[in-house]
Backbone as numpy.savetxt, mean C-alpha at the origin, in Angstrom:
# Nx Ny Nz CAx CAy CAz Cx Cy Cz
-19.02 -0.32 18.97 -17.98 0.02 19.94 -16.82 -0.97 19.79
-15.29 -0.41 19.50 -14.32 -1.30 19.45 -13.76 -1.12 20.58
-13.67 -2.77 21.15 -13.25 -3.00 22.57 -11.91 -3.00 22.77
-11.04 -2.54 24.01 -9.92 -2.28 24.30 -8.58 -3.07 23.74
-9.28 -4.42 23.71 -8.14 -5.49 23.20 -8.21 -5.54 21.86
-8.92 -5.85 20.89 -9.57 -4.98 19.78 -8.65 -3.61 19.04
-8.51 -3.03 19.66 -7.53 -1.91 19.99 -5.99 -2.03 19.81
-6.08 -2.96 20.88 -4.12 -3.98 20.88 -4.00 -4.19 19.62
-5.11 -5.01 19.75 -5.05 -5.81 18.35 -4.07 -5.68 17.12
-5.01 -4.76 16.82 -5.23 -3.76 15.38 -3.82 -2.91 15.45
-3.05 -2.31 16.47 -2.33 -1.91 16.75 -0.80 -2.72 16.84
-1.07 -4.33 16.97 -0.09 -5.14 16.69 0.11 -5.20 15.08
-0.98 -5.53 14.15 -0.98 -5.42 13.20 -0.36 -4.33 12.57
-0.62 -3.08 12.76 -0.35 -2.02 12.02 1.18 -1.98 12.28
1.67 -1.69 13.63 2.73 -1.45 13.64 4.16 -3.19 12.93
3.41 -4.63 12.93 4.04 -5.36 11.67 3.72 -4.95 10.30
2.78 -4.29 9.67 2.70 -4.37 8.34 3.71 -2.85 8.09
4.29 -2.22 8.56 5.02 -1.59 8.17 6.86 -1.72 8.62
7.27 -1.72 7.61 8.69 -2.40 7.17 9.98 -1.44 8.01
9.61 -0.25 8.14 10.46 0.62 9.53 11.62 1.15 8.48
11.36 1.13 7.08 12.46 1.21 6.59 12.86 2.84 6.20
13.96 3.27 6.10 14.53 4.79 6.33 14.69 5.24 4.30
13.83 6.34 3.94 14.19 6.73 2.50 15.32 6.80 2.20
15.72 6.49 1.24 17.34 6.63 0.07 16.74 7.26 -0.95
17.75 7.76 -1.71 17.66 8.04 -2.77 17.25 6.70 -4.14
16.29 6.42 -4.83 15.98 5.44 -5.74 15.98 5.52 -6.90
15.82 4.92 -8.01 15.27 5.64 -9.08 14.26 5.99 -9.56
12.93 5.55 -9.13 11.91 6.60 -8.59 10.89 5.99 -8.06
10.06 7.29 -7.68 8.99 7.00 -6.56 7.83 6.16 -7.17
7.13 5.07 -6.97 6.18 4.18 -7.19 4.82 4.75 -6.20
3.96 5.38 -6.87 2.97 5.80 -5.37 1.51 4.70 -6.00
0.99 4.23 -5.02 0.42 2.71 -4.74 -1.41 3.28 -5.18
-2.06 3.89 -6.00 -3.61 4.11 -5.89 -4.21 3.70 -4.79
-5.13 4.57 -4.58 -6.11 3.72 -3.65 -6.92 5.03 -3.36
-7.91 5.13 -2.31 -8.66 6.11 -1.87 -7.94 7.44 -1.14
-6.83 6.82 -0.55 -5.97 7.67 0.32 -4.51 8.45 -0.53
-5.22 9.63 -0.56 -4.50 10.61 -1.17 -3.41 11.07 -0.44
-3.16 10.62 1.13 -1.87 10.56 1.40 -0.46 10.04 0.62
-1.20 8.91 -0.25 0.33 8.68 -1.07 0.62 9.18 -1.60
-0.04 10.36 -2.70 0.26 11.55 -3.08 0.96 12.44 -2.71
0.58 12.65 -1.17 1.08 13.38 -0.64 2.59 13.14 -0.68
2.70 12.06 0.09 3.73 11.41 1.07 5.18 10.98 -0.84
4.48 11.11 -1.47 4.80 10.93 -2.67 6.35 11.98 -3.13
4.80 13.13 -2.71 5.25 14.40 -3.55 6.73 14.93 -2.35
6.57 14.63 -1.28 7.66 14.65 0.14 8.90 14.45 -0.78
8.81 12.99 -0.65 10.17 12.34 -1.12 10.66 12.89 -2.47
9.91 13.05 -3.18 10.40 13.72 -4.11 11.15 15.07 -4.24
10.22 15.99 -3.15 11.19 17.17 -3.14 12.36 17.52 -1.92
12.32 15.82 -1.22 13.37 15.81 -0.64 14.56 15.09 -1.39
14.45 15.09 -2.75 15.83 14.44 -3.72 16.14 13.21 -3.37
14.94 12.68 -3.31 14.56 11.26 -3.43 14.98 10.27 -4.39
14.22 11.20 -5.65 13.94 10.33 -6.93 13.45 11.47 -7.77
14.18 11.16 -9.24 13.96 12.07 -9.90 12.42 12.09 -10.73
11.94 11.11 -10.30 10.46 10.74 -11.24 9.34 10.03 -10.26
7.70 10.61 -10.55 7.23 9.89 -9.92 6.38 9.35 -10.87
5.80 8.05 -10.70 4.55 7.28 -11.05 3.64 6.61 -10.34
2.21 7.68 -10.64 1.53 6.55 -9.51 0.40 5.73 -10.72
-0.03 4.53 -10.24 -0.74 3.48 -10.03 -1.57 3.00 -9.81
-2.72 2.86 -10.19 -4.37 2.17 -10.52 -5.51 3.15 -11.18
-6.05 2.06 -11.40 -7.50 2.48 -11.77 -8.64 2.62 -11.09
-9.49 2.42 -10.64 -10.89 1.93 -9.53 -10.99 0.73 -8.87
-11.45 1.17 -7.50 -12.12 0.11 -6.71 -13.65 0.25 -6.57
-14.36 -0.45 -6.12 -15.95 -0.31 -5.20 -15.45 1.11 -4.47
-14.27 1.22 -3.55 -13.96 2.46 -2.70 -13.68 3.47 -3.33
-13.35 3.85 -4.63 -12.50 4.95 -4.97 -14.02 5.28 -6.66
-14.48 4.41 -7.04 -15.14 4.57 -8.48 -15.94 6.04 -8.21
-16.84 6.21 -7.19 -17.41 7.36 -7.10 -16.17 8.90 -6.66
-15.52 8.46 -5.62 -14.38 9.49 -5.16 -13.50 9.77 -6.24
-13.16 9.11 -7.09 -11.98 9.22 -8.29 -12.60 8.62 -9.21
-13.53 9.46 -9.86 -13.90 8.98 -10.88 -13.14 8.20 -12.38
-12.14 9.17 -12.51 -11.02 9.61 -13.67 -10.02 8.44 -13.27
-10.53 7.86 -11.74 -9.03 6.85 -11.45 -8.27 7.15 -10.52
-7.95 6.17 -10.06 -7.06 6.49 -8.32 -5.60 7.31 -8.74
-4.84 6.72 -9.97 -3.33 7.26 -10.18 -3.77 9.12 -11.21
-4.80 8.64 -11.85 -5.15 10.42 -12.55 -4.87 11.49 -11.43
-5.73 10.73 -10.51 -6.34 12.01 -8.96 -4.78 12.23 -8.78
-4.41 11.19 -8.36 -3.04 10.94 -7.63 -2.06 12.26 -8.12
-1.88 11.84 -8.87 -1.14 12.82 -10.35 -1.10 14.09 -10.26
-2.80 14.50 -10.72 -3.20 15.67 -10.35 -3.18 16.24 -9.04
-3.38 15.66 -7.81 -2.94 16.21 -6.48 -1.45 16.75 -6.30
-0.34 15.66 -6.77 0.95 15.94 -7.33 1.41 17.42 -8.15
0.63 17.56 -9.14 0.71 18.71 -10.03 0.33 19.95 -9.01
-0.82 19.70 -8.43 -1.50 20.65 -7.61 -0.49 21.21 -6.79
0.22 20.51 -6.10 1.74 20.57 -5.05 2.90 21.24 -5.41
2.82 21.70 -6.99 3.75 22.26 -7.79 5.04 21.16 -8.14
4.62 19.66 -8.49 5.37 18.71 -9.32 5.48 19.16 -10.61
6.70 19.60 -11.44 6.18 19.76 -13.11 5.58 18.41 -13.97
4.78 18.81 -14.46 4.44 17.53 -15.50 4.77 16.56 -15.60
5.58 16.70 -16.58 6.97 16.13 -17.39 7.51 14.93 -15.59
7.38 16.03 -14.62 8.11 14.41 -14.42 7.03 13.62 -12.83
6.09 13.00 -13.51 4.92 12.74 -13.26 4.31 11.62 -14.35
4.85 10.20 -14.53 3.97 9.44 -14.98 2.76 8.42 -14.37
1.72 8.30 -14.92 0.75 7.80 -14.88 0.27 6.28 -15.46
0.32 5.05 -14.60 -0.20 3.92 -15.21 -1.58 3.51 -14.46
-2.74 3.88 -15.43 -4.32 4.00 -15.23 -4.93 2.67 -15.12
-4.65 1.88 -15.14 -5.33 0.12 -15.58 -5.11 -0.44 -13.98
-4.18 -0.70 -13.29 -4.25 -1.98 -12.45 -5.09 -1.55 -11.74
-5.64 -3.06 -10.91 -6.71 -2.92 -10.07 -6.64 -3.79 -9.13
-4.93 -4.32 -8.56 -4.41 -4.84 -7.35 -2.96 -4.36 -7.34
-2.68 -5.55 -6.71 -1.47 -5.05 -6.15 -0.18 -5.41 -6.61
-0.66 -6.72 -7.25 0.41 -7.21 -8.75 0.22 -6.45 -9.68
-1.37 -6.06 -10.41 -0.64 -5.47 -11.65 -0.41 -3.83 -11.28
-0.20 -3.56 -10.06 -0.08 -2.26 -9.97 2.17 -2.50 -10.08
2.60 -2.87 -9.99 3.92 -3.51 -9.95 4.31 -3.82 -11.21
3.42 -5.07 -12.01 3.57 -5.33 -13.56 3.45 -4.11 -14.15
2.37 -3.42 -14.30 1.94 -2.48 -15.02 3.09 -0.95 -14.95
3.46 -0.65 -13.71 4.59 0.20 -13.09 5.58 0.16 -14.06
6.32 -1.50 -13.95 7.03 -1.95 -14.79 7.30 -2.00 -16.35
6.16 -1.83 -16.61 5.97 -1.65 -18.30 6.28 -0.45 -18.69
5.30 0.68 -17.57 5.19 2.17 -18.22 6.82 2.67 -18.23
7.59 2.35 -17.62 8.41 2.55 -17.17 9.90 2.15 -18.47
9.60 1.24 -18.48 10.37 0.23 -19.53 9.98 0.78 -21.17
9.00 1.44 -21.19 8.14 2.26 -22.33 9.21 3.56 -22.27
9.10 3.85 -21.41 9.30 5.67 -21.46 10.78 5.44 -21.32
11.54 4.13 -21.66 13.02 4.20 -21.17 13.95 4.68 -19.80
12.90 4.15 -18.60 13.59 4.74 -17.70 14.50 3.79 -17.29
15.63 3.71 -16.71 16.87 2.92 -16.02 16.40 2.63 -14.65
15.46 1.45 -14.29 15.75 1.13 -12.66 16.28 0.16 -11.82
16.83 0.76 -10.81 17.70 -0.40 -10.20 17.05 -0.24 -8.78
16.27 0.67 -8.23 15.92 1.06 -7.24 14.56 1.86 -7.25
13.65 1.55 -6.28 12.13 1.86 -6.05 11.80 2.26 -4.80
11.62 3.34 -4.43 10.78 4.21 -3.14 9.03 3.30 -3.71
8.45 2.87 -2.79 7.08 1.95 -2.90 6.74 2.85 -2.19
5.37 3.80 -2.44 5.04 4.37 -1.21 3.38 3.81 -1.66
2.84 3.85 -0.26 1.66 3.03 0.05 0.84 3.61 1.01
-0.56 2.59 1.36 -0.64 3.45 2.86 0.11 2.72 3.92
0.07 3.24 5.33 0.40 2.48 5.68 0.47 1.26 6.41
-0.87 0.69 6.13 -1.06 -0.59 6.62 -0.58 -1.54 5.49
-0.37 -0.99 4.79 0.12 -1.93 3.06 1.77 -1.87 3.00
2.48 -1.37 3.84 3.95 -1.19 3.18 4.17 -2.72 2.75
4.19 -3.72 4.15 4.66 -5.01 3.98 3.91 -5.70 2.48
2.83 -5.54 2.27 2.12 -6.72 1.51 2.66 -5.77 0.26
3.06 -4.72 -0.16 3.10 -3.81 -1.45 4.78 -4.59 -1.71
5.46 -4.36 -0.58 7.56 -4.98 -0.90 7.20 -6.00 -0.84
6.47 -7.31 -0.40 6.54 -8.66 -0.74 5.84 -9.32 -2.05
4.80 -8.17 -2.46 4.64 -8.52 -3.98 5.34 -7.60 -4.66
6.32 -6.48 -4.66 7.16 -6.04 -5.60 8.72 -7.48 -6.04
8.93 -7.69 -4.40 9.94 -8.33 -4.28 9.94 -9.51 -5.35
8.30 -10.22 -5.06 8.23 -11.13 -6.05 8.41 -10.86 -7.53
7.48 -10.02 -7.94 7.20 -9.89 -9.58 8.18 -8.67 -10.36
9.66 -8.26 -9.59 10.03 -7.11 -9.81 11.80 -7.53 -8.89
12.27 -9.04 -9.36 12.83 -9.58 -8.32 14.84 -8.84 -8.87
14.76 -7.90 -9.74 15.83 -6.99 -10.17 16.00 -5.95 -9.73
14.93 -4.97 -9.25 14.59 -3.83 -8.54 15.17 -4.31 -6.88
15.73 -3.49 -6.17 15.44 -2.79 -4.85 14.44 -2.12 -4.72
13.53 -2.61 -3.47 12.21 -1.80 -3.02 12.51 -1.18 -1.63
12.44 -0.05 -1.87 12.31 0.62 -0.05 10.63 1.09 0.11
10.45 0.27 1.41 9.16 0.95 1.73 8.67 2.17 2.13
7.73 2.84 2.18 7.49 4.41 2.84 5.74 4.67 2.66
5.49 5.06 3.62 4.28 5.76 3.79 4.40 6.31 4.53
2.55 7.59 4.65 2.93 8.80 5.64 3.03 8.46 6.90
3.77 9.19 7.76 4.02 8.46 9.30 2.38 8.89 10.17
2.38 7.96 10.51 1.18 8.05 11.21 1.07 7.20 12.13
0.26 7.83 13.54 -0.56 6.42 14.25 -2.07 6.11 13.53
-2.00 4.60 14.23 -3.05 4.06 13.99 -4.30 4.96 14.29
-4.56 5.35 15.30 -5.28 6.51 15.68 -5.76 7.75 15.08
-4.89 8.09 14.40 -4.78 9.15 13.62 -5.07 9.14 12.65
-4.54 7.99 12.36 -5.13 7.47 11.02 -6.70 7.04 10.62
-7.06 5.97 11.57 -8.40 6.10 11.72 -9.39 7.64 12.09
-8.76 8.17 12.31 -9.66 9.47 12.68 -9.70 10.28 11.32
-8.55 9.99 10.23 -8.72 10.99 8.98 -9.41 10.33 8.19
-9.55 8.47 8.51 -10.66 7.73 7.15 -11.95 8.16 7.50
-12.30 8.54 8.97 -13.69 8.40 9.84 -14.41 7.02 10.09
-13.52 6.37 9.84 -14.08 4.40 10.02 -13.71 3.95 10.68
-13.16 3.76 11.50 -12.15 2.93 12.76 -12.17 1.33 12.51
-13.59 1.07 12.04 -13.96 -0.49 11.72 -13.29 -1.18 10.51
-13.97 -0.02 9.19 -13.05 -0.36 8.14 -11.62 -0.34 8.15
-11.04 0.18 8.69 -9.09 0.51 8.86 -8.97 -0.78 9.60
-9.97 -1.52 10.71 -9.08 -2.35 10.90 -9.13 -3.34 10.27
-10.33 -3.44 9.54 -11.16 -4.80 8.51 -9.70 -4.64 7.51
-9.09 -3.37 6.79 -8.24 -3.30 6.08 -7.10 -3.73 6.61
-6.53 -3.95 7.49 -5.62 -4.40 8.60 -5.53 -6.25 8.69
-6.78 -6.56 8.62 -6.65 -7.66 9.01 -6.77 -8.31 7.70
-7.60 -7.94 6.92 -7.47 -8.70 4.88 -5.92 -8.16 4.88
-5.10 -7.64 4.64 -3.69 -7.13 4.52 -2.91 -8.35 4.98
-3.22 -8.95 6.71 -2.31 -10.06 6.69 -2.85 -11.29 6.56
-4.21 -11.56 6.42 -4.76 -12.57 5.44 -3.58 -12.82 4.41
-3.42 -11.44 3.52 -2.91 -12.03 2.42 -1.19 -12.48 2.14
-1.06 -11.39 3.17 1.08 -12.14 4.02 0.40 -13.62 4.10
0.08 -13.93 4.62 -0.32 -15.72 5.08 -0.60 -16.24 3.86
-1.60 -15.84 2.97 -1.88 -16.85 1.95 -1.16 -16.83 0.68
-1.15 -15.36 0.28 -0.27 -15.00 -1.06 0.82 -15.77 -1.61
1.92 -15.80 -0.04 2.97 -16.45 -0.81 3.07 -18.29 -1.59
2.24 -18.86 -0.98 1.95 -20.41 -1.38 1.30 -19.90 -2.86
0.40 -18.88 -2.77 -0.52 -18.93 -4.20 0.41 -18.12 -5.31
1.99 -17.56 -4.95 3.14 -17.53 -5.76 3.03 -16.08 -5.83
1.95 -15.10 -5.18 1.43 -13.60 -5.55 2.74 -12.83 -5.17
3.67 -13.15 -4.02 4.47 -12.72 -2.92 5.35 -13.53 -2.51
6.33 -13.13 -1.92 7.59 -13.31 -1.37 7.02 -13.71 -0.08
7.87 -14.62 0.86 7.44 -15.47 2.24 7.66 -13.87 3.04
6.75 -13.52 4.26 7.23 -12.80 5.12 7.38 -13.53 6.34
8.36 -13.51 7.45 8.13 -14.42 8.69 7.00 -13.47 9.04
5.50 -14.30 9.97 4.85 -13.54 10.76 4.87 -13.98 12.43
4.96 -13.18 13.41 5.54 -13.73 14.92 4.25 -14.40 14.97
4.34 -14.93 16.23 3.43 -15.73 16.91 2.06 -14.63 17.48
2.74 -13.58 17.95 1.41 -13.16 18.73 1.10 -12.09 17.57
1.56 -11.95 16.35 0.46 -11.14 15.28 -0.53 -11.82 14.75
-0.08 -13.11 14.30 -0.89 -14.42 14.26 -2.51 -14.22 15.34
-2.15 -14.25 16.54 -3.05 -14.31 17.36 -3.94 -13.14 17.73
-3.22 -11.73 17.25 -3.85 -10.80 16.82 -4.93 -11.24 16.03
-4.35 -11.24 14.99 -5.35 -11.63 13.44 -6.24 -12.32 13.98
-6.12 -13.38 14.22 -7.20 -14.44 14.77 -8.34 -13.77 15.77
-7.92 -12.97 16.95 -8.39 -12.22 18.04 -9.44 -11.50 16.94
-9.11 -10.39 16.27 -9.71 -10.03 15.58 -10.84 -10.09 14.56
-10.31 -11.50 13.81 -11.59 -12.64 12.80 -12.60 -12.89 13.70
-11.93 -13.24 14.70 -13.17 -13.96 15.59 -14.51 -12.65 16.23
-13.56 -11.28 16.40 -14.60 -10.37 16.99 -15.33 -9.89 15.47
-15.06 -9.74 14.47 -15.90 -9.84 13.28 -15.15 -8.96 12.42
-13.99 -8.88 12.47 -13.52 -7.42 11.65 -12.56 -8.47 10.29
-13.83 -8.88 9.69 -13.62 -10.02 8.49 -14.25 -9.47 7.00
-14.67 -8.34 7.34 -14.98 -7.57 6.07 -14.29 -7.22 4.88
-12.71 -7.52 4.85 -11.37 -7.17 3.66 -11.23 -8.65 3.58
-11.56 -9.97 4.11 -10.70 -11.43 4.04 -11.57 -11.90 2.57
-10.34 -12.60 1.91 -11.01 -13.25 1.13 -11.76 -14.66 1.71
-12.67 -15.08 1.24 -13.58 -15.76 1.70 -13.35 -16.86 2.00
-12.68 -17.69 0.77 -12.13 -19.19 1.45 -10.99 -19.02 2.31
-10.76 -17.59 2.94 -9.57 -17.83 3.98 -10.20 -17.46 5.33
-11.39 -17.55 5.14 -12.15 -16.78 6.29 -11.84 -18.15 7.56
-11.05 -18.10 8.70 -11.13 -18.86 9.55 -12.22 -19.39 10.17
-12.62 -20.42 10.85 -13.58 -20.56 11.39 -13.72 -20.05 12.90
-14.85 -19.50 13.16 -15.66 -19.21 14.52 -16.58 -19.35 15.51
């Protein structure tokens, strides 16, 4: 049972890790792998709202996705895309990364391969990731403009389409673990974090939703 404050919590979090930022036109869409085929979705949106003339999505497997996407988080991705009536042709695929830097490095290469011109990047993600996805683009990609985007959603809602409520927020709270630690370890760009998200996070570690933290950042309790 997740308790009412618990609730706040997770809900302070979600609504900082996303950047509030409004689509432009870019030079193209970056969609982020992962289990959640919303970026696909939310992908394929911007695109046929004359977004960006190209999309590419991004990774290979997690522990979460190896059985669900066998073929790979950016294949599925792709193919959900195609499924949507994307043509081919403008639909690339980089299959290897397996975070959140080389999903950015790797972006960067395929990209620089196939001769594309960028000066500008639609990042779409889920959306508890917008912030931590633009503060490691910002870093390793520091020529590009990044606009953030994922599908609009509540927290609520959102948890009700993973069916986990626990895991979404465990994912919530490793997310600003890594705003806090990343940037000293050079992964990311500084984000300011307020005082009472801080105390969120903490609120949270302490009730046990420490299942996404990396380990030597695990606070004490």
């Amino acid at each position: 049972m997740i308790s009412v404050q618990a609730w706040a919590d997770a809900q302070r979090l979600w609504d900082y890790h996303q950047m509030g930022h409004s689509p432009r036109p870019c030079s193209v869409v970056i969609g982020l792998g992962s289990h959640d085929l919303g970026v696909a979705d939310r992908a394929v949106e911007l695109y046929r709202d004359g977004m960006a003339p190209l999309l590419l999505f991004t990774g290979a497997t997690s522990p979460t996705t190896r059985e669900r996407m066998p073929r790979g988080e950016a294949v599925h991705h792709r193919e959900r895309a195609l499924d949507l009536g994307v043509p081919a042709e403008r639909v690339l695929v980089e299959p290897s990364a397996r975070n959140t830097g080389e999903n950015i490095r790797f972006s960067r290469a395929v990209l620089e391969e196939a001769g594309v011109e960028v000066s500008s990047v639609l990042l779409v993600s889920k959306p508890y990731e917008e912030r931590r996805a633009y503060a490691t683009a910002r870093k390793l990609w520091p020529e590009a403009e990044f606009v953030s985007a994922s599908t609009p959603m509540t927290l609520p809602a959102y948890a009700d389409s993973i069916q986990d409520a626990r895991m979404v927020i465990d994912m919530l709270v490793g997310a600003l673990q890594r705003l806090l630690f990343y940037p000293e370890m050079g992964f990311m760009v500084h984000q300011d974090v307020p005082g009472e998200v801080r105390e969120a996070y903490e609120r949270l570690c302490r009730e046990g939703f420490t299942g996404r933290l990396l380990a030597a950042g695990r606070p004490s309790v």
